[in-house]
Backbone as CSV, one residue per row, in Angstrom:
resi,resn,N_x,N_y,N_z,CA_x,CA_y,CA_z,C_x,C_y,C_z
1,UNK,127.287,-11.802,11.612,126.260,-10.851,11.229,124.918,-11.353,11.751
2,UNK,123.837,-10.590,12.208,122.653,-11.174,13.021,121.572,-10.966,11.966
3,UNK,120.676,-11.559,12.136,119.521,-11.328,11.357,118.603,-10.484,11.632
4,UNK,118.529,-9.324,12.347,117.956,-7.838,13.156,117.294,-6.785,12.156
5,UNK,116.047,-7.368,11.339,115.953,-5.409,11.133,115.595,-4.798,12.028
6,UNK,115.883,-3.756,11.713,115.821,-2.865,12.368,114.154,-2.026,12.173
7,UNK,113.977,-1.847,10.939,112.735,-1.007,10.577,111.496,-2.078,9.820
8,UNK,110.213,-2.278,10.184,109.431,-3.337,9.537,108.109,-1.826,9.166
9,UNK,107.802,-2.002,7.821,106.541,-1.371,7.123,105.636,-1.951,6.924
10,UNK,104.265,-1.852,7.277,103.360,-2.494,6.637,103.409,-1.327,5.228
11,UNK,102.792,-2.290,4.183,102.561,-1.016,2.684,101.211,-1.865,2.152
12,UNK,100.636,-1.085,0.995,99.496,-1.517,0.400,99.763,-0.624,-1.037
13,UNK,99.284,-1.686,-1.481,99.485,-1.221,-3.200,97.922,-1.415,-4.009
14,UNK,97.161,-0.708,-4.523,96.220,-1.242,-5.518,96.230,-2.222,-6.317
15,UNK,95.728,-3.340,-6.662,95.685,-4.446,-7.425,95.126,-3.942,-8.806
16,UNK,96.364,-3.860,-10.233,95.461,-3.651,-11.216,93.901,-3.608,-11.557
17,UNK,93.070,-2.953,-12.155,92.060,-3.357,-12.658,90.811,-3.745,-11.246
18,UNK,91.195,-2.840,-10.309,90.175,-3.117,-9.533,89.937,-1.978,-7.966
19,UNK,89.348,-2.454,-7.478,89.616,-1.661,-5.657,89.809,-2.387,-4.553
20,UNK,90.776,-3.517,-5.089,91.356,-4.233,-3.784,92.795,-3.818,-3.524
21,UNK,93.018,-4.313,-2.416,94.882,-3.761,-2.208,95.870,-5.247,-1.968
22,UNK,97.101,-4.796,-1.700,97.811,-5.808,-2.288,98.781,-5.557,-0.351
23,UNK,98.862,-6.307,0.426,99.673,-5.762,1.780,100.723,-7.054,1.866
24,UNK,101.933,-5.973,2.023,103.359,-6.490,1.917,104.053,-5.729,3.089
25,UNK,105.007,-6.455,3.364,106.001,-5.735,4.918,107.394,-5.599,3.969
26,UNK,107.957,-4.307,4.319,109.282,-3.828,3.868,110.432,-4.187,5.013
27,UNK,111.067,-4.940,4.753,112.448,-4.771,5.934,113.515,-3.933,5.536
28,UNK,113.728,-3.206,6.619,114.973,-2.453,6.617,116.127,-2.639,7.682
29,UNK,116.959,-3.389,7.362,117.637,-3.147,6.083,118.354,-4.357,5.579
30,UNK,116.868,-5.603,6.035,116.811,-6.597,5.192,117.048,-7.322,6.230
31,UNK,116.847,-8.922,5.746,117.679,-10.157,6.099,118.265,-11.041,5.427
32,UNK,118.963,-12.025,5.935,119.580,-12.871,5.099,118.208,-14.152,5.103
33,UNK,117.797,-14.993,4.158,117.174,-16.155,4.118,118.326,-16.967,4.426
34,UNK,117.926,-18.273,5.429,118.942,-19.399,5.769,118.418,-20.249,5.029
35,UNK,117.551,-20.635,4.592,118.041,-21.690,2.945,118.452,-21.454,1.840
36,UNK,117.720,-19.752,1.275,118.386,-19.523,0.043,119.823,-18.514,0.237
37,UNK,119.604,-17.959,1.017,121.133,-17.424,1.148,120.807,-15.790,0.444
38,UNK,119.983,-15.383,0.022,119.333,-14.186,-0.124,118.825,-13.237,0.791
39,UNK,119.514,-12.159,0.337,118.726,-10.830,1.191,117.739,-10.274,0.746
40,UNK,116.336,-10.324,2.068,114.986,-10.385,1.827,114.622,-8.640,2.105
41,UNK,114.457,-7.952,1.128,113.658,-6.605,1.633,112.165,-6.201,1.551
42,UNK,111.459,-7.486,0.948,110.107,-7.261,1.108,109.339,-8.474,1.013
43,UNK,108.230,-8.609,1.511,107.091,-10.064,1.506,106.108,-10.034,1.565
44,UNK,105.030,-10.443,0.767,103.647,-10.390,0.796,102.785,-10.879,1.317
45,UNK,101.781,-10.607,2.247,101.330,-11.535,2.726,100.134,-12.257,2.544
46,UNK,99.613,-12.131,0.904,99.118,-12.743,0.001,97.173,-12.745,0.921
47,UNK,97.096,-11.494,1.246,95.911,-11.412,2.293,95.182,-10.177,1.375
């Protein structure tokens, strides 16, 4: 099995209690992590 998404999103979410945003990438239709062994469908990029 390859590690390929196929589809990448940028998204933005409002941060409670304020007017900043929150930007995270969606994978579709995921990957596997090679240390934890988990399939990853989203990540923040804490920006």
């Amino acid at each position: 099995m390859s590690n390929i998404c196929k589809t990448v999103t940028l998204r933005t979410r409002k941060i409670k209690g304020g007017e900043q945003l929150s930007f995270y990438l969606d994978y579709y239709p995921g990957y596997r992590d090679e240390s934890t062994m988990k399939v990853m469908r989203h990540e923040s990029l804490g920006i």
